[in-house]
ROSE-4610 file (N, C-alpha, C; in Angstrom, 1 decimal, always signed):
// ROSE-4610
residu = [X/X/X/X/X/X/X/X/X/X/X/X/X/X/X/X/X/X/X/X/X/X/X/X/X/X/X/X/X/X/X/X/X/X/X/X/X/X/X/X/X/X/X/X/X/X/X/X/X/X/X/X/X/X/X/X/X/X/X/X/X/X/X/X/X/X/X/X/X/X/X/X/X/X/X/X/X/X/X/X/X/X/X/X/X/X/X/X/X/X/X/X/X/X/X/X/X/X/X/X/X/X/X/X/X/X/X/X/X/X/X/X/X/X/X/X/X/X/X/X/X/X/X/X/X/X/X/X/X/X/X/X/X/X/X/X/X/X/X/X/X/X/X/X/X/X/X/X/X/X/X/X/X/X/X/X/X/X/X/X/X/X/X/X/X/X/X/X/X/X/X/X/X/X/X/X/X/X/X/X/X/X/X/X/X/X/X/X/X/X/X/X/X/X/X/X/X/X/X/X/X/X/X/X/X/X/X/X/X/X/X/X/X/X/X/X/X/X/X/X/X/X/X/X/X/X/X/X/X/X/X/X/X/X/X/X/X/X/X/X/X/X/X/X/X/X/X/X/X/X/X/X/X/X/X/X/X/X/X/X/X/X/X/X/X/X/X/X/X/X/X/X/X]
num = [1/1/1/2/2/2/3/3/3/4/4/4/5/5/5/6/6/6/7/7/7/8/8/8/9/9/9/10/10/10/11/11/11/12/12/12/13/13/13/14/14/14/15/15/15/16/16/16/17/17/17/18/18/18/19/19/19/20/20/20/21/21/21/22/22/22/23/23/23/24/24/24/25/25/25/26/26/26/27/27/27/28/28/28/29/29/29/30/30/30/31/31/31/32/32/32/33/33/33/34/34/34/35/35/35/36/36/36/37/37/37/38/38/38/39/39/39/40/40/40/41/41/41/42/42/42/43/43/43/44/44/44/45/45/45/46/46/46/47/47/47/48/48/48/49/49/49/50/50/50/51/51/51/52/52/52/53/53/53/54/54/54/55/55/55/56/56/56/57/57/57/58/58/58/59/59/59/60/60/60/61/61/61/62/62/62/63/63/63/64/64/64/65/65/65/66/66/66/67/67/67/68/68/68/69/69/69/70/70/70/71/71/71/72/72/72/73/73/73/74/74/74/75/75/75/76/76/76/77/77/77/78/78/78/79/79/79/80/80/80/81/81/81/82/82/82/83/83/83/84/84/84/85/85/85/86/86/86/87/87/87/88/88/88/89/89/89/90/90/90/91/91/91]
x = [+9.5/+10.8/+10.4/+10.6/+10.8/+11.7/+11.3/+12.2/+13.4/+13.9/+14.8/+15.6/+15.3/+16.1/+16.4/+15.6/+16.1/+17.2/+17.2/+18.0/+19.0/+19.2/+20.5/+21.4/+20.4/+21.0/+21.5/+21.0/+21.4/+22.7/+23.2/+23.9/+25.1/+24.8/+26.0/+26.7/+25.4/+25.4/+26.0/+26.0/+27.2/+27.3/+28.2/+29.2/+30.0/+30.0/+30.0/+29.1/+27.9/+26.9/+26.9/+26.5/+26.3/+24.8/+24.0/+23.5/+21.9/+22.2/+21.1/+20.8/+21.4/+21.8/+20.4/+21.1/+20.3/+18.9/+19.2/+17.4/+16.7/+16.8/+16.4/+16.0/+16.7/+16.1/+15.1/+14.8/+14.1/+13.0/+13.5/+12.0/+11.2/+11.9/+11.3/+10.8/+11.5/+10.8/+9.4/+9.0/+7.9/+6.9/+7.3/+6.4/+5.6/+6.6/+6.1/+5.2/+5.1/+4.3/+2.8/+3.0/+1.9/+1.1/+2.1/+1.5/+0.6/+1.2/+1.2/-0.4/-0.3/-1.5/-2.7/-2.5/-3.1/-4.2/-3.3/-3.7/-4.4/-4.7/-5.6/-4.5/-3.2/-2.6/-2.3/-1.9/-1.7/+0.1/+0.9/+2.2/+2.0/+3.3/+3.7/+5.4/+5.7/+7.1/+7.2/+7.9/+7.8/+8.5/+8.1/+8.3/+8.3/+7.6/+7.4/+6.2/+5.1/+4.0/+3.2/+1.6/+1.6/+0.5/+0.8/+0.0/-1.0/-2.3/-3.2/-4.1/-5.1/-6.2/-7.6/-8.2/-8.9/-10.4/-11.4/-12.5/-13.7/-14.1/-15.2/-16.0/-17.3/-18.6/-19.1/-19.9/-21.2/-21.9/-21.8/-22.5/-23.0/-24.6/-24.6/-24.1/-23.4/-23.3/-24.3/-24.8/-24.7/-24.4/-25.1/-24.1/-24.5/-24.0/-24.6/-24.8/-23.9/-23.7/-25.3/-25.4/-26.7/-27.7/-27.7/-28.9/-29.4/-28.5/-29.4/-28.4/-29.4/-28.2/-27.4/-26.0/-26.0/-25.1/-24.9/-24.5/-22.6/-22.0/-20.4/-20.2/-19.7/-19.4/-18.8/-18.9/-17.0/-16.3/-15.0/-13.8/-13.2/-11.4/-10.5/-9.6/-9.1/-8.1/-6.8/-5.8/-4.3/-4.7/-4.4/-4.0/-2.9/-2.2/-1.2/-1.3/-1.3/-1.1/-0.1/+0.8/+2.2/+2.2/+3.4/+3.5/+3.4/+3.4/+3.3/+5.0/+5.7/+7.2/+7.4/+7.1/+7.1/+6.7/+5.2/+4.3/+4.8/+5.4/+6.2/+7.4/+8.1/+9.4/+8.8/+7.9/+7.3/+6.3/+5.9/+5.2/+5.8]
y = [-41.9/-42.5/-43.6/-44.6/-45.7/-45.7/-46.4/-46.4/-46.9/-47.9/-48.6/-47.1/-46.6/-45.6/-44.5/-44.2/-43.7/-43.5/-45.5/-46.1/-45.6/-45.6/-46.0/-44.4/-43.5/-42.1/-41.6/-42.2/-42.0/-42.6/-43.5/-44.5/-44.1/-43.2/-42.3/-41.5/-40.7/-39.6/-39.2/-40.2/-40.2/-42.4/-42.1/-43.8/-44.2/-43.0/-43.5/-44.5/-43.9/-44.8/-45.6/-46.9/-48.2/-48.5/-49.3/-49.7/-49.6/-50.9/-51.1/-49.4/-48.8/-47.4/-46.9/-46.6/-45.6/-46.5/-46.9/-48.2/-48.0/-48.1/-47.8/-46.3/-45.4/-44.4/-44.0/-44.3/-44.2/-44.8/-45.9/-47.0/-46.2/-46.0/-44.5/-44.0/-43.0/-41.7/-41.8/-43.1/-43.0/-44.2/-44.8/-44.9/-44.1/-42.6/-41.9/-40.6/-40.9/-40.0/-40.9/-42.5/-43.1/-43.5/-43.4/-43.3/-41.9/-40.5/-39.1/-39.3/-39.8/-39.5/-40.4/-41.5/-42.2/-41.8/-40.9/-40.1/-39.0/-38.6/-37.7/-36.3/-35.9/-35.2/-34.7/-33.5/-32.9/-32.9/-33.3/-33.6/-32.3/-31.1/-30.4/-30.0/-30.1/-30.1/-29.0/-27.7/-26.5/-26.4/-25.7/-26.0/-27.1/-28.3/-29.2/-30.0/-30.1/-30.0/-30.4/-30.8/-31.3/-32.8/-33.7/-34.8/-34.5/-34.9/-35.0/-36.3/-36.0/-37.2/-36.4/-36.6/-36.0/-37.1/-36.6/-37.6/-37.6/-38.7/-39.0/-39.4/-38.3/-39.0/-39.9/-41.0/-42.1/-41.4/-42.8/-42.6/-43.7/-43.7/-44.4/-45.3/-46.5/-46.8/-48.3/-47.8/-49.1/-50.3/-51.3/-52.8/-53.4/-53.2/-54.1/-55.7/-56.4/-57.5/-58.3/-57.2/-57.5/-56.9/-55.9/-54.5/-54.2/-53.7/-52.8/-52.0/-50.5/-49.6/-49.9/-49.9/-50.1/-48.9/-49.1/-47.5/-48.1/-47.3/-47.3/-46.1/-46.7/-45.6/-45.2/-44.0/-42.4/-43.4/-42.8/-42.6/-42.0/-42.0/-41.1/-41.7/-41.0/-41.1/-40.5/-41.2/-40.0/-39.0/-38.2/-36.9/-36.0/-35.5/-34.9/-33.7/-32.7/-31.2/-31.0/-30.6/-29.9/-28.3/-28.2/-26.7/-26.0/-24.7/-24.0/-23.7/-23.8/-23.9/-24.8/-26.2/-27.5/-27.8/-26.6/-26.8/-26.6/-25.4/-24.2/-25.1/-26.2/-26.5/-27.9/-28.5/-29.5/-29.2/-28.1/-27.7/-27.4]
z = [-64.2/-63.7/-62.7/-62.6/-62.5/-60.5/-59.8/-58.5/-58.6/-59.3/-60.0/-60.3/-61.4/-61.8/-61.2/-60.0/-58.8/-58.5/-58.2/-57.0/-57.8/-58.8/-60.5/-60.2/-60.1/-60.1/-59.0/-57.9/-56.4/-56.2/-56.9/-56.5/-57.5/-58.6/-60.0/-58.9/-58.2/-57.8/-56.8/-55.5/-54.3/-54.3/-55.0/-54.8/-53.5/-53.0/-51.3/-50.3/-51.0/-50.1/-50.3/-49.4/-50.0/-50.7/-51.6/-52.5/-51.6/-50.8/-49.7/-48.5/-48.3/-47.3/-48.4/-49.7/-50.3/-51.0/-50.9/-51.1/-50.1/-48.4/-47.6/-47.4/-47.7/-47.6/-48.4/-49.4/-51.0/-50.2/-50.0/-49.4/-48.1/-47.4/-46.1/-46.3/-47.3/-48.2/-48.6/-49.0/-49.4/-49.0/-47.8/-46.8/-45.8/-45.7/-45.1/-45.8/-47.0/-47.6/-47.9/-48.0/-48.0/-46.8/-45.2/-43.9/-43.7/-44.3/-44.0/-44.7/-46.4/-46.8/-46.3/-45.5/-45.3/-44.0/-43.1/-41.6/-42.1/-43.7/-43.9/-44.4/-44.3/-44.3/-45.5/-45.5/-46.8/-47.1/-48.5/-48.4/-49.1/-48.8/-50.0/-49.7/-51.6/-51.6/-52.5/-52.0/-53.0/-53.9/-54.7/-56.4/-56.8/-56.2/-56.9/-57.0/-55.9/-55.6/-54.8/-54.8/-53.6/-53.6/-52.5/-52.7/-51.5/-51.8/-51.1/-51.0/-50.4/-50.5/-51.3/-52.4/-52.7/-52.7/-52.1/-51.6/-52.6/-53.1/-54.0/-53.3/-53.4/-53.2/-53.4/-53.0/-53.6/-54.9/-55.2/-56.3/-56.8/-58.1/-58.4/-59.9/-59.8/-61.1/-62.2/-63.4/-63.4/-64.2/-63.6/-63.4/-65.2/-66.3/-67.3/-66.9/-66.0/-66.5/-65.4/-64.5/-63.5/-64.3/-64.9/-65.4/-64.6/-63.3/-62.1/-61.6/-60.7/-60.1/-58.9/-59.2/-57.9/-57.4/-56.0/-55.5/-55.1/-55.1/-55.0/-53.8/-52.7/-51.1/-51.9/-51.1/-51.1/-50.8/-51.3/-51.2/-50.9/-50.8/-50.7/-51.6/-52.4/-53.5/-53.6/-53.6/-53.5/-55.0/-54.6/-55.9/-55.7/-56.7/-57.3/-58.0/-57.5/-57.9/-58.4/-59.6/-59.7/-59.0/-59.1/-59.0/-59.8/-59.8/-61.1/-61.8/-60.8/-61.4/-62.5/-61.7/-62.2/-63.5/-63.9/-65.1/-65.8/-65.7/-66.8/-67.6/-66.4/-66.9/-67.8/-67.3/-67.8/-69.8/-69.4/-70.8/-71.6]
């Protein structure tokens, strides 16, 4: 789903609110999960799952267009767990 179509169902959903109101909160919402994961933090939403930072070691890869190894630092990568509620309804 799409943030657009978010916005689309939030906006079916309570027509009270105004358009921009509920765009700003959507836009919050998920600033603050990409500030949270960013500080190293673990996000969890139950029964629905959880975002973390999952870290990739160095490593080496290599380069065809050079034909040599070269090495690629760690990382941190956002990752996404479901829940197992979530799996069941999903499968």
């Amino acid at each position: 789903m799409e943030k657009k179509k978010i916005l689309e169902y939030l906006q079916s959903k309570y027509p009270s609110l105004d358009e921009a109101y509920i765009e700003s909160i959507v836009d919050k919402f998920f600033q603050i999960i990409a500030q949270k994961l960013k500080n190293g933090e673990r996000i969890e939403f139950r029964n629905f799952g959880v975002f973390k930072l999952k870290q990739l070691e160095e490593r080496k890869i290599f380069n065809p267009h050079t034909k040599q190894l070269e090495g690629v630092p760690s990382k941190a990568i956002p990752f996404f767990k479901c829940s197992k509620s979530l799996h069941k309804i999903s499968a």
